[in-house]
N, C-alpha and C positions, 0 to 999 in steps of 0.2 A: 504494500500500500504506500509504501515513504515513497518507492520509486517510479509510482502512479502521478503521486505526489510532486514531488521533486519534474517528472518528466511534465506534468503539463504546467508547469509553472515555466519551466525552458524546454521547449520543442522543439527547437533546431538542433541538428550534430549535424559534426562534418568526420565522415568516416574515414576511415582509412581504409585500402584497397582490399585489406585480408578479411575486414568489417563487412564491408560493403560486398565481400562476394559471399560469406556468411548470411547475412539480408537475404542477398539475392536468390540462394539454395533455399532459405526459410519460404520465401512466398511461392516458389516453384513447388517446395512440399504441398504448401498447404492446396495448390491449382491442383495439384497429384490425387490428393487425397481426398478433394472434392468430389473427381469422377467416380472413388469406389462407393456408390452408392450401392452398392449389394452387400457389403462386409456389415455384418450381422452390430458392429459397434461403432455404426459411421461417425452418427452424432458425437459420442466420446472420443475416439479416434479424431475429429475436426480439432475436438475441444485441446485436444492433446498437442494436437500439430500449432495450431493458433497460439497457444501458452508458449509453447517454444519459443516461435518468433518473440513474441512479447517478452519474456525474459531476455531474448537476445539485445532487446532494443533498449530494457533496462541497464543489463552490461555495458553496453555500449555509453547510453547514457552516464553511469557509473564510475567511465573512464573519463571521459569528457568531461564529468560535472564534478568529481570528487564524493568520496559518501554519501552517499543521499539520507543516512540515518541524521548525520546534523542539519536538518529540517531548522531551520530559526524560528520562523513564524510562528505564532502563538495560532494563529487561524489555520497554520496550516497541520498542527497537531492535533486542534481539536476535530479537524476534517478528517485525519487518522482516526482519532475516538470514534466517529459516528459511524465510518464504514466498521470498524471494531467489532462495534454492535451488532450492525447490518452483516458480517461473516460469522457472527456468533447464532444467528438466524433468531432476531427479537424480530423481524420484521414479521414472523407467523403470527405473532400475538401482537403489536402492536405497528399501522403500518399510517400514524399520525405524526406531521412534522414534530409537535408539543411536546409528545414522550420523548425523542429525542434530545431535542433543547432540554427539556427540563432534568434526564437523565445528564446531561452535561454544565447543567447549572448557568444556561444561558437563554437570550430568549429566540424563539422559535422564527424570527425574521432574520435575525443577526447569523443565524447556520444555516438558513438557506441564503444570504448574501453570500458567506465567505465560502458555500459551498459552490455556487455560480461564480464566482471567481477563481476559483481553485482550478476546478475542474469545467466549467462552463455548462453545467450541471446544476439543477437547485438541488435540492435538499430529499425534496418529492419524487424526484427524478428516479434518487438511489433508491430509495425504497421500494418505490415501483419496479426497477429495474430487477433487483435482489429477487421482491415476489415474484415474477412474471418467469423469470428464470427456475424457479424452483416447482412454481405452479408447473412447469410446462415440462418438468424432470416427472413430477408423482403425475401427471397425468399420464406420461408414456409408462407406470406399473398398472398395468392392466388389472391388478391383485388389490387395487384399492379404490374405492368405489365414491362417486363425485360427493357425496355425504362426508363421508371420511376425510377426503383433502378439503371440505370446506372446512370441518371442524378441525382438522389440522391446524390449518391458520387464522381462525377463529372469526370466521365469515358470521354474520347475524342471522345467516339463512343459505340454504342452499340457493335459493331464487337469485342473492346477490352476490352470491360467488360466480351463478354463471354469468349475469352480468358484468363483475370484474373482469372475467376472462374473455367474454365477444371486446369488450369495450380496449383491452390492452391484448388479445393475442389474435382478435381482427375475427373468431371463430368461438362457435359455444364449445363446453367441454364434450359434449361427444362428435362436433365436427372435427374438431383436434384431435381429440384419439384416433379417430379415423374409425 
């Protein structure tokens, strides 16, 4: 996350040649790996190849930028703090900017500013982000039933879980499932 951090705060590198042909093997993987749409863990296998590169660009970054763990900014730790949360999976049980702020003892404008700054991203954003990705993980376990992943993430109703999900994954949950 520092290096998340760190990198969209300075976007630019300038590589070096053994860098740059590292890159360039990484996005060729991933164009690779797109066609195997019949390998039984595509989706994972993307997830897998995509991290690579992205680690490679934090490296990279790393080298360019110097540690990215000495983060200075006071906004930009506590931006740490919130995704923290948001990887600990609070965002099942609570998926309100409020809790957030209030769990970081600040107010709930002031982390979605410094997180639209940060990362160019509000606040709303991550959270959504986090649920929609996990929603879209337990709906591909066919072993758990739209009831179960609503109360999972502690939907008020089944009726507005599927809501959530046409409304952020463009599809009801049994059109997703397929």
């Amino acid at each position: 996350m520092r290096g998340s951090l760190s990198l969209a705060q300075n976007p630019v590198m300038h590589l070096t040649d053994e860098e740059f042909e590292r890159c360039r093997r990484d996005f060729e993987e991933v164009g690779r790996r797109r066609l195997m749409v019949w390998h039984h863990f595509h989706d994972d296998l993307m997830l897998s190849t995509v991290q690579t590169l992205i680690l490679d660009f934090f490296d990279f970054h790393a080298r360019i930028g110097g540690d990215t763990s000495e983060i200075q900014s006071q906004a930009a730790l506590t931006m740490s703090r919130f995704i923290a949360m948001l990887e600990r999976g609070d965002y099942r049980q609570n998926r309100e900017v409020t809790y957030y702020a209030s769990e970081l003892c600040i107010a709930p404008k002031y982390l979605s500013e410094i997180s639209k700054s940060i990362t160019g991203n509000s606040a709303n954003w991550w959270i959504n982000r986090f649920t929609v990705l996990d929603i879209s993980r337990q709906l591909r376990d066919r072993s758990l039933s739209f009831v179960d992943i609503s109360e999972m993430f502690n939907f008020s109703s089944p009726a507005y879980f599927s809501r959530y999900v046409q409304r952020y994954l463009g599809e009801s949950p049994s059109e997703y499932r397929g």
